[in-house]
LUMZAMAR-611910 format. One record per residue (C-alpha): residue in three letters; x, y, z; residue number from 1. Coordinates in steps of 0.02 Angstrom, whole numbers, plus 50000, padded with zeros to 5 digits. Layout:
N
PT  ALA  X  Y  Z  NUM
...
end
This chain:
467
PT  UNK  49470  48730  49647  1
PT  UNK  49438  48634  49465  2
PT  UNK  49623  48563  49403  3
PT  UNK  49583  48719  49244  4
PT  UNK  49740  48829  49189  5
PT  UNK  49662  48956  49266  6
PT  UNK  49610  48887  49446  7
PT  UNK  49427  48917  49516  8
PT  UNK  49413  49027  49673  9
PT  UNK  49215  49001  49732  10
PT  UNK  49136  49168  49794  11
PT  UNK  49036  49141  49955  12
PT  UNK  48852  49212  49899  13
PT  UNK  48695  49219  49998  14
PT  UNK  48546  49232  49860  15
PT  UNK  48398  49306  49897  16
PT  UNK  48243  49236  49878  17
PT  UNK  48106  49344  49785  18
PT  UNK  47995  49389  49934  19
PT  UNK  48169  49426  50014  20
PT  UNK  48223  49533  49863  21
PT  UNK  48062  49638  49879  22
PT  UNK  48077  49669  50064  23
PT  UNK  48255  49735  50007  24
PT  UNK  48201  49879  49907  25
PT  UNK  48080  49922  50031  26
PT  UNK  48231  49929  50164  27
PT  UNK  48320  50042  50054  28
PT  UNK  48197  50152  50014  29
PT  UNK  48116  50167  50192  30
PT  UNK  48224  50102  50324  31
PT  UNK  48365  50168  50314  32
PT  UNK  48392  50309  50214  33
PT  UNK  48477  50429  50302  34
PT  UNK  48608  50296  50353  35
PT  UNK  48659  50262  50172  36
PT  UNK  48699  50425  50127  37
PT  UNK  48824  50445  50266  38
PT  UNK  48990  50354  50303  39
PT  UNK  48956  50188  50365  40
PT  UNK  49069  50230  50508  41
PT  UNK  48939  50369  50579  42
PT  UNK  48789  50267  50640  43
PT  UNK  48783  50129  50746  44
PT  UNK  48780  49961  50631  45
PT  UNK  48700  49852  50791  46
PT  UNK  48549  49947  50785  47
PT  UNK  48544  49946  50634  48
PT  UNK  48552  49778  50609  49
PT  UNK  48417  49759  50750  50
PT  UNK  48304  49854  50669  51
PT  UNK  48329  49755  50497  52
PT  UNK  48296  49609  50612  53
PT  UNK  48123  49669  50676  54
PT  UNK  48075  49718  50527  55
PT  UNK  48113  49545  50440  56
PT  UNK  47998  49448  50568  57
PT  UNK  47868  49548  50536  58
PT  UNK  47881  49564  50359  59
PT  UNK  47925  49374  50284  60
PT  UNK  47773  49266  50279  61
PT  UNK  47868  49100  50321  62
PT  UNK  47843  49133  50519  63
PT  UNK  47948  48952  50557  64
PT  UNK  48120  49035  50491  65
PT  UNK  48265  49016  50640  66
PT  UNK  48305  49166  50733  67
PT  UNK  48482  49123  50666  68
PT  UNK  48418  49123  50475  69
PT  UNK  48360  49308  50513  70
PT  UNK  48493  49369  50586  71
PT  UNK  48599  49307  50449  72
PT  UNK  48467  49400  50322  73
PT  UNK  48493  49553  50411  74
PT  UNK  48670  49532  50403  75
PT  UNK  48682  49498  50223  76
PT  UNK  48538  49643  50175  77
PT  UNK  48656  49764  50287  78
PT  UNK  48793  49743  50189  79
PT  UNK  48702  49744  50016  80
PT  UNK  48637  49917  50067  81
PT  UNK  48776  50000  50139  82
PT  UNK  48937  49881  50081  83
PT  UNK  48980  49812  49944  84
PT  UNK  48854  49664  49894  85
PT  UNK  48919  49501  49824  86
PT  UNK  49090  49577  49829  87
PT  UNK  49089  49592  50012  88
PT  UNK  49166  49401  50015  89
PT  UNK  49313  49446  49902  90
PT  UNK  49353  49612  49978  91
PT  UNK  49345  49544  50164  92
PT  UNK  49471  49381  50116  93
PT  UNK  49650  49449  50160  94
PT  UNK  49726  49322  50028  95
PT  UNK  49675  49408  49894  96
PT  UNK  49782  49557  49814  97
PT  UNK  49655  49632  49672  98
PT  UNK  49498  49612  49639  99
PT  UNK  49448  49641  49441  100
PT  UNK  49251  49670  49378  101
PT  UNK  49273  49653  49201  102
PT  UNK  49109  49685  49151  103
PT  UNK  48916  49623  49130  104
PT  UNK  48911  49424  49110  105
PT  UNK  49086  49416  49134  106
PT  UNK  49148  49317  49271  107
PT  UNK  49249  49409  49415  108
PT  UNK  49428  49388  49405  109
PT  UNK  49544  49395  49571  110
PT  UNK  49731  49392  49597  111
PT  UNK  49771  49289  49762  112
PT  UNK  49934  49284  49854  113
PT  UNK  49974  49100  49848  114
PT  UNK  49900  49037  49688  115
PT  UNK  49899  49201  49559  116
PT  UNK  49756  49234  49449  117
PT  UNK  49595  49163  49478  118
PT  UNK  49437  49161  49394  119
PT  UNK  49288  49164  49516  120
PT  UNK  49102  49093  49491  121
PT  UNK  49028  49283  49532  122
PT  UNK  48945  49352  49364  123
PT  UNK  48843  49516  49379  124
PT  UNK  48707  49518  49249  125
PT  UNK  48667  49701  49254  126
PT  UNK  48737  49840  49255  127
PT  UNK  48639  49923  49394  128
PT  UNK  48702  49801  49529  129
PT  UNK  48904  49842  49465  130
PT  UNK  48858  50028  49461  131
PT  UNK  48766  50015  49634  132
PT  UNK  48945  49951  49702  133
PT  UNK  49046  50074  49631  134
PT  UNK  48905  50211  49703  135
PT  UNK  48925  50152  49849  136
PT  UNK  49127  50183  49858  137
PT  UNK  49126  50335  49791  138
PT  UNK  48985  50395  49931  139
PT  UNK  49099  50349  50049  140
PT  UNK  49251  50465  50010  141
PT  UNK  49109  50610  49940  142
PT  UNK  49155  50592  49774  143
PT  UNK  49057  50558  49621  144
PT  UNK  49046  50452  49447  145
PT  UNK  48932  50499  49291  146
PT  UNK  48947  50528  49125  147
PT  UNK  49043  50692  49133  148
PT  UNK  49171  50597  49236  149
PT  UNK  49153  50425  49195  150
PT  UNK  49317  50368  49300  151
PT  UNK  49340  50357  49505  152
PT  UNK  49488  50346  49595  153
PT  UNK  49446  50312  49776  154
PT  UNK  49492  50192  49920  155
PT  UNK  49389  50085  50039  156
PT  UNK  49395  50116  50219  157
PT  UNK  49547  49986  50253  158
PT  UNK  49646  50078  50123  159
PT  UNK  49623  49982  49958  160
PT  UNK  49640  50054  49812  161
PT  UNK  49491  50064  49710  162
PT  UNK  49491  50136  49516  163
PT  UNK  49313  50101  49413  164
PT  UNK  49247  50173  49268  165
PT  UNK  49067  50164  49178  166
PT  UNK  48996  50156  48997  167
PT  UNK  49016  50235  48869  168
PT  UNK  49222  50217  48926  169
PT  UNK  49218  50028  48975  170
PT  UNK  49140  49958  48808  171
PT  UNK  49072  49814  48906  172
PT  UNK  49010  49877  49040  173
PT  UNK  49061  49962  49213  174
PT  UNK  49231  49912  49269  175
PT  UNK  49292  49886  49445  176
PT  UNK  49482  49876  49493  177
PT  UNK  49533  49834  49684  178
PT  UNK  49694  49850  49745  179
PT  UNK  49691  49768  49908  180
PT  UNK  49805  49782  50066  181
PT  UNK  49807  49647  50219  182
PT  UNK  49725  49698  50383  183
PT  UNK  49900  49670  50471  184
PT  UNK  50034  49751  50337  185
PT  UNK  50196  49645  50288  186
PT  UNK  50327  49712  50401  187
PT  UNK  50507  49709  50352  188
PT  UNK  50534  49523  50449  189
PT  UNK  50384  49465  50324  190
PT  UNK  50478  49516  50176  191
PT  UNK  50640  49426  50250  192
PT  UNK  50561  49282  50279  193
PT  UNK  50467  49279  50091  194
PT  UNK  50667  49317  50032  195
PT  UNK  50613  49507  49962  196
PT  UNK  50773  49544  50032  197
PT  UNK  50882  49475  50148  198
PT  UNK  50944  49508  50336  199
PT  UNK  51117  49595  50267  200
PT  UNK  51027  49732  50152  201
PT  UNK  50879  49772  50290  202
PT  UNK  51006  49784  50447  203
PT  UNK  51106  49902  50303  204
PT  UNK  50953  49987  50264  205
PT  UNK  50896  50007  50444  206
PT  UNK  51081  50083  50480  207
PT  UNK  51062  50224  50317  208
PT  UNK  50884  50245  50354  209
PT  UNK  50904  50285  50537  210
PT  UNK  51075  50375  50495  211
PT  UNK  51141  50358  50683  212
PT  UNK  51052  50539  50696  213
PT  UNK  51164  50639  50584  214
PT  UNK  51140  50580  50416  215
PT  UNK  50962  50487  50377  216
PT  UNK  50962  50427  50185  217
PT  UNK  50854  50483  50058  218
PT  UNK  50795  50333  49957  219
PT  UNK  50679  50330  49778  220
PT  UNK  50596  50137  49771  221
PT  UNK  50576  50102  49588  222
PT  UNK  50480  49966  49515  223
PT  UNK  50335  49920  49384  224
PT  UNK  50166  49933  49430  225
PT  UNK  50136  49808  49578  226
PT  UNK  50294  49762  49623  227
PT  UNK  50285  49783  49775  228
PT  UNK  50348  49975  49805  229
PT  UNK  50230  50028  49919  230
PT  UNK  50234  49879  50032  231
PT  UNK  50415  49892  50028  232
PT  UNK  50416  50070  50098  233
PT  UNK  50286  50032  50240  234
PT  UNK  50418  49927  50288  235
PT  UNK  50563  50011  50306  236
PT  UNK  50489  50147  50386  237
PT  UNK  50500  50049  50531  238
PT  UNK  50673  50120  50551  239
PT  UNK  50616  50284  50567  240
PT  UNK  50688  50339  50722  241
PT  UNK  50523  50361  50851  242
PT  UNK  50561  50539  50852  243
PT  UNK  50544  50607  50682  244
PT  UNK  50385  50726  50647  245
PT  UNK  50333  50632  50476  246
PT  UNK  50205  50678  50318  247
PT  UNK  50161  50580  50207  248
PT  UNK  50071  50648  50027  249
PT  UNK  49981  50531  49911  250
PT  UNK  49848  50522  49789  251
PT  UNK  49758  50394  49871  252
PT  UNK  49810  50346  50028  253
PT  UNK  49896  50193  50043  254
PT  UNK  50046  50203  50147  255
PT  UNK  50041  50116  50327  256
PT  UNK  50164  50192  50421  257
PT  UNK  50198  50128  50599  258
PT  UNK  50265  50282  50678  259
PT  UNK  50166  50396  50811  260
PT  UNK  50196  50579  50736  261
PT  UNK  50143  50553  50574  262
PT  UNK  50013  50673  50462  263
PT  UNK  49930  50591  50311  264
PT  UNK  49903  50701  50173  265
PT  UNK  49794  50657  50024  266
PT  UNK  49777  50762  49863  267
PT  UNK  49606  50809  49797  268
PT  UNK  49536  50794  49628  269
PT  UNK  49417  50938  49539  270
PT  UNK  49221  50935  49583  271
PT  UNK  49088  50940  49457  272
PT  UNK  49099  51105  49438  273
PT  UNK  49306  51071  49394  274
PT  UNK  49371  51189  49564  275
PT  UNK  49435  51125  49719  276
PT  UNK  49595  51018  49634  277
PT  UNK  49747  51016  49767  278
PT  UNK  49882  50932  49683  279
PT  UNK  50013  50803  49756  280
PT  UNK  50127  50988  49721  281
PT  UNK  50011  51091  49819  282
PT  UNK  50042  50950  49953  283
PT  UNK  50229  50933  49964  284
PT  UNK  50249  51124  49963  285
PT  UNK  50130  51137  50114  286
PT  UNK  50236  50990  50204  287
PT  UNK  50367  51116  50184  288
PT  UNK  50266  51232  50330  289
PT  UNK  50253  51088  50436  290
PT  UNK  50426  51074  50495  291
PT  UNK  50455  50891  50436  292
PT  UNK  50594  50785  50482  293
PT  UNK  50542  50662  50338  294
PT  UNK  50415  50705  50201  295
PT  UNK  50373  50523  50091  296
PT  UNK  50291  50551  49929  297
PT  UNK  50192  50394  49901  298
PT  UNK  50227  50430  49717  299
PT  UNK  50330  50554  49612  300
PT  UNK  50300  50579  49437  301
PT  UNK  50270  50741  49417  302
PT  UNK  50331  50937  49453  303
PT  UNK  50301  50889  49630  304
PT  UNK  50487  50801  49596  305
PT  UNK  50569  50984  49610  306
PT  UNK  50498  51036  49756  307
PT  UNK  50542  50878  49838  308
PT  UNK  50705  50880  49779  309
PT  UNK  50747  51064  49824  310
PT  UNK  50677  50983  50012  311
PT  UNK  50794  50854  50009  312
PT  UNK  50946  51002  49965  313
PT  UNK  50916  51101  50101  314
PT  UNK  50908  50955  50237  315
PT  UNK  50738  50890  50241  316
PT  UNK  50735  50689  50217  317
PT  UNK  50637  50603  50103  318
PT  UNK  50563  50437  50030  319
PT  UNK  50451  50417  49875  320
PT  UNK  50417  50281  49753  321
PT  UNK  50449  50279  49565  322
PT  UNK  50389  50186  49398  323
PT  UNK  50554  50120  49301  324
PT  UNK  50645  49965  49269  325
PT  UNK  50812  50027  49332  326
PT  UNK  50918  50137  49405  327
PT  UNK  50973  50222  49265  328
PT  UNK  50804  50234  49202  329
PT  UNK  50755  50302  49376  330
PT  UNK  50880  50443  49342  331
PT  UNK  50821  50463  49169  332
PT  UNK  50628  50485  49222  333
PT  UNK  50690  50600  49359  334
PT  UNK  50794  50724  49242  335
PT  UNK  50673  50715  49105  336
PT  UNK  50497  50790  49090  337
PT  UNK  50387  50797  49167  338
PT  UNK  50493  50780  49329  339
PT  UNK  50629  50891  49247  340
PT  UNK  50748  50885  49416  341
PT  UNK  50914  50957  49392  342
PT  UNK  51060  50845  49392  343
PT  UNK  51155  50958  49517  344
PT  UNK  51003  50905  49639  345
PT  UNK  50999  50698  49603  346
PT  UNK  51157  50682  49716  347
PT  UNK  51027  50712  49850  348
PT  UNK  50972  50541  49831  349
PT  UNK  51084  50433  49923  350
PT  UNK  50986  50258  49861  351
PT  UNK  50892  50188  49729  352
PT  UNK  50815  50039  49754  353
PT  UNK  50735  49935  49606  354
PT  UNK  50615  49799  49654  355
PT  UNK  50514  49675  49520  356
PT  UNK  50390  49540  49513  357
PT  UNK  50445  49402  49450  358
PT  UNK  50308  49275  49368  359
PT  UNK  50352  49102  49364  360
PT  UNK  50310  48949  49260  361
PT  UNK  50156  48898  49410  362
PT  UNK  50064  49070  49372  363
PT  UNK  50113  49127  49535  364
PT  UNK  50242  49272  49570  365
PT  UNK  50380  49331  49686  366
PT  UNK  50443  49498  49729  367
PT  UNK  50621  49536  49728  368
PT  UNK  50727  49670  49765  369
PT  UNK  50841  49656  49624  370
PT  UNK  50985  49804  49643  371
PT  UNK  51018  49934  49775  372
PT  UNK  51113  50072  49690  373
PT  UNK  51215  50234  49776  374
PT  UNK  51216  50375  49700  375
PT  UNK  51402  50418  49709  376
PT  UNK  51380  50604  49620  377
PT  UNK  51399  50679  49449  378
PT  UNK  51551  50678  49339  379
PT  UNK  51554  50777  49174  380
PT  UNK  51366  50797  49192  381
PT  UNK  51331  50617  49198  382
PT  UNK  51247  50540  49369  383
PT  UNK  51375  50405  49441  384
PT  UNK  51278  50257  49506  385
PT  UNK  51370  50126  49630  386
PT  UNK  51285  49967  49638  387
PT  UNK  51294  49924  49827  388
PT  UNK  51183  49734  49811  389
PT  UNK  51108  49632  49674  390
PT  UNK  50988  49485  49630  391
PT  UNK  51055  49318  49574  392
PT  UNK  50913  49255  49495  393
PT  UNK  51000  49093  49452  394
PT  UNK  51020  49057  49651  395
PT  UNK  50886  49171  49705  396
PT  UNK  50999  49233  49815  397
PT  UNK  51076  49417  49848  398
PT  UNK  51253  49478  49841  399
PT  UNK  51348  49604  49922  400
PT  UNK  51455  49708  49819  401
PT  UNK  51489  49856  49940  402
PT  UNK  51675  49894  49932  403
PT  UNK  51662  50053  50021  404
PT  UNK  51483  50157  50025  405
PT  UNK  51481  50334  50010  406
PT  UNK  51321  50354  50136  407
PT  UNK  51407  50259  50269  408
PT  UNK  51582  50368  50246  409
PT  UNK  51488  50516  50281  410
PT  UNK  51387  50436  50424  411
PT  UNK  51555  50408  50493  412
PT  UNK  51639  50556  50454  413
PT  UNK  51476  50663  50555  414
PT  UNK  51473  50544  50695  415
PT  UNK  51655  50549  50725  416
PT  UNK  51664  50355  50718  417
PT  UNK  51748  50229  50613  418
PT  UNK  51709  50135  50463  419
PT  UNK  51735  49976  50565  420
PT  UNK  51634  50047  50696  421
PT  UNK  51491  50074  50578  422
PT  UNK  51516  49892  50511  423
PT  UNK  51517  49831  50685  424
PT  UNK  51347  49917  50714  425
PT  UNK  51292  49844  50555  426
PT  UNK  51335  49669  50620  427
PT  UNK  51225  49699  50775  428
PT  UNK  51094  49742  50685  429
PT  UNK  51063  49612  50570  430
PT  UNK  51086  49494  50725  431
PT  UNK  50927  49556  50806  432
PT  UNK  50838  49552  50637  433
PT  UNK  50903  49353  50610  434
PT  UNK  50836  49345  50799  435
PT  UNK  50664  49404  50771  436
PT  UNK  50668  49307  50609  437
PT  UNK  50703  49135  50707  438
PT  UNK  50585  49179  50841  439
PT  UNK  50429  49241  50703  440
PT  UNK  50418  49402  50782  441
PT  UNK  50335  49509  50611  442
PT  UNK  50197  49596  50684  443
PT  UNK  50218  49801  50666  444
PT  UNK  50188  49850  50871  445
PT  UNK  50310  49721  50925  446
PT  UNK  50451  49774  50807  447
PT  UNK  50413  49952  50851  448
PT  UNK  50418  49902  51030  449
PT  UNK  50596  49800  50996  450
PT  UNK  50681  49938  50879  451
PT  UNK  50637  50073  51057  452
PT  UNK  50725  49966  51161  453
PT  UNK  50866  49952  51050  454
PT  UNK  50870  50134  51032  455
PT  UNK  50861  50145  51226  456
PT  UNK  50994  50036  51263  457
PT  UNK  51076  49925  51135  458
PT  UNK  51173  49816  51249  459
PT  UNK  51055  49756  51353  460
PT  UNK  50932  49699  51194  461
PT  UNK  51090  49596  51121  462
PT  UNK  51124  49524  51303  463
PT  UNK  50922  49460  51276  464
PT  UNK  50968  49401  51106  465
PT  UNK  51130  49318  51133  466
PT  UNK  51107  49269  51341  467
end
């Protein structure tokens, strides 16, 4: 990494030689054919790669190349044909976050978790090899690019989001953005321990979220664009209790929710010949047939918002994520077109939660969750917001202004408990979530595991916490 303003990341190449190159083409036009133009996931890659193998010490004329050399041809020619090429390094490294192709003869750009935006030494010099990579995506989730529809939305097999677009839109040259998400997803301890949020607001969050069984929140996630929204509901849908039916509807799928009865619903864009569109609407009022405990919209920005909403009146649950920069503005985007959601219906919401990334002067950034807001109701036609916790950037710290929270009274109230009972509860949970903090216990099936047991029998999980 050169001491530049923008650091050096060094892409991982293998270059082919030109007798190598040539043996290439003939592998993809002879080999394996039929293989490319199915899902990678659909043939048997060891084969495959056996046959690639074969085929290599026969063809190459330098008969004294290792056995280990060849294998690691066949390797690298495998994934030129049916992955991703050069990018194949980038994509595979689960420190990076995006992945940006800018364009022919410019260098590759890549955001990475720990050190921000990085410039990397990859350069594509044509615009065949960018436009064989983005062919290559789109085969994989049957869809297509060309000039009469120059732009792809897709996603890659672990879930990353993938937009690219071709000449004559990109000036420059075809475009490629990734979106990436790690193999093992941050979990709600992860975002603890990075200080997204504290112990306090996720044991409170766990409590609304899980509702004690009479009451489970409804909760919007607002935020600019990567702020960490999505990552932030894949957490706290830990808290889910185990046995709630779930859908999910998205665009592209990106959610990774940890729970058992889950369906994952993904909306569909037009074909070439502009039929077959099923909209993130058509989706959410289909969840409505499935008898959902919880329907999560993995974004709401359109009429889809009604629908929802008219779900969440007549005692569905429901989380979704949001663009805005506040809580007001959440309301604002909400009751305004293209949403257009009736005031009467916002009280539905019981929590807004606003979370931003925060650059600082390094070039790196941090995710906060800066406010958690209740909606209290509406008074004289104007949406009453309670601010329940907020961000001190100053101390980087979070404080608790809950006086009294109009989710937990009615928790209460349906359970037939006490406030103090409900605080008490509170207090027990955010003592096993300071317990698997301490002890580094983040991963999803372990939490899942933990959160069961505590379900099962409360007492005897403290007793293990607090011998």
């Amino acid at each position: 990494m050169e001491n530049n303003f923008i650091p050096r990341y060094d892409a991982v190449k293998f270059n082919f030689s030109d007798e190598e190159k040539i043996i290439l083409e003939e592998l993809r036009e002879n080999l394996i054919d039929l293989a490319v133009s199915q899902d990678s996931s659909s043939f048997n890659e060891n084969l495959i790669l056996m046959d690639i193998a074969r085929f290599l010490k026969n063809r190459l004329h330098d008969k004294s190349l290792s056995g280990e050399y060849i294998d690691q041809l066949a390797r690298n020619m495998l994934q030129e044909l049916i992955g991703y090429g050069e990018m194949s390094f980038l994509i595979n490294d689960d420190d990076l976050e995006e992945i940006m192709v800018i364009g022919v003869g410019k260098p590759v750009f890549v955001y990475h978790r720990r050190h921000g935006m990085m410039e990397t030494d990859l350069i594509f010099d044509s615009e065949d090899a960018i436009i064989s990579i983005i062919n290559s995506i789109a085969r994989n989730v049957n869809r297509r690019i060309d000039q009469q529809s120059p732009i792809l939305d897709a996603r890659l097999s672990d879930g990353s989001r993938v937009n690219a677009t071709i000449p004559p839109l990109s000036a420059d040259g075809p475009t490629i953005t990734i979106r990436k998400f790690k193999k093992d997803p941050l979990t709600i301890i992860d975002l603890i321990r990075f200080n997204t949020l504290n112990s306090e607001i996720a044991s409170f969050l766990w409590l609304c979220v899980d509702g004690l069984g009479v009451k489970p929140a409804n909760i919007i996630v607002s935020g600019g664009t990567s702020s960490g929204k999505t990552t932030l509901l894949n957490a706290l849908s830990i808290f889910i209790n185990p046995k709630e039916r779930i859908i999910s509807v998205e665009d592209t799928l990106e959610l990774q929710i940890p729970h058992k009865h889950l369906i994952r619903m993904e909306a569909r864009s037009v074909n070439i010949e502009n039929e077959g569109e099923i909209t993130i609407q058509d989706l959410v009022k289909n969840s409505l047939r499935q008898r959902p405990d919880r329907i999560i919209v993995g974004e709401v920005r359109g009429s889809e918002a009604i629908t929802l909403f008219n779900a969440l009146n007549t005692g569905h649950s429901g989380f979704g994520t949001l663009h805005a920069n506040s809580s007001r503005e959440t309301i604002t985007r909400l009751t305004n077109a293209p949403m257009s959601v009736p005031k009467i219906m916002i009280s539905s919401i019981d929590f807004i939660i606003m979370e931003k990334r925060i650059y600082k002067s390094n070039g790196r950034s941090i995710r906060r969750i800066t406010e958690i807001a209740e909606v209290a109701g509406v008074e004289e036609g104007t949406i009453q917001l309670n601010k329940l916790f907020q961000w001190d950037s100053e101390t980087d710290s979070f404080e608790n202004l809950t006086i009294v929270s109009k989710t937990l009274a009615e928790i209460a109230n349906l359970r037939g408990v006490s406030i103090n009972a409900l605080n008490k509860e509170w207090e027990m949970r955010k003592l096993i979530l300071d317990s698997l903090v301490e002890n580094n216990i983040s991963k999803q099936d372990n939490l899942s595991k933990i959160l069961e047991e505590y379900y099962l029998n409360p007492k005897v999980l403290l007793s293990k916490i607090n011998p």
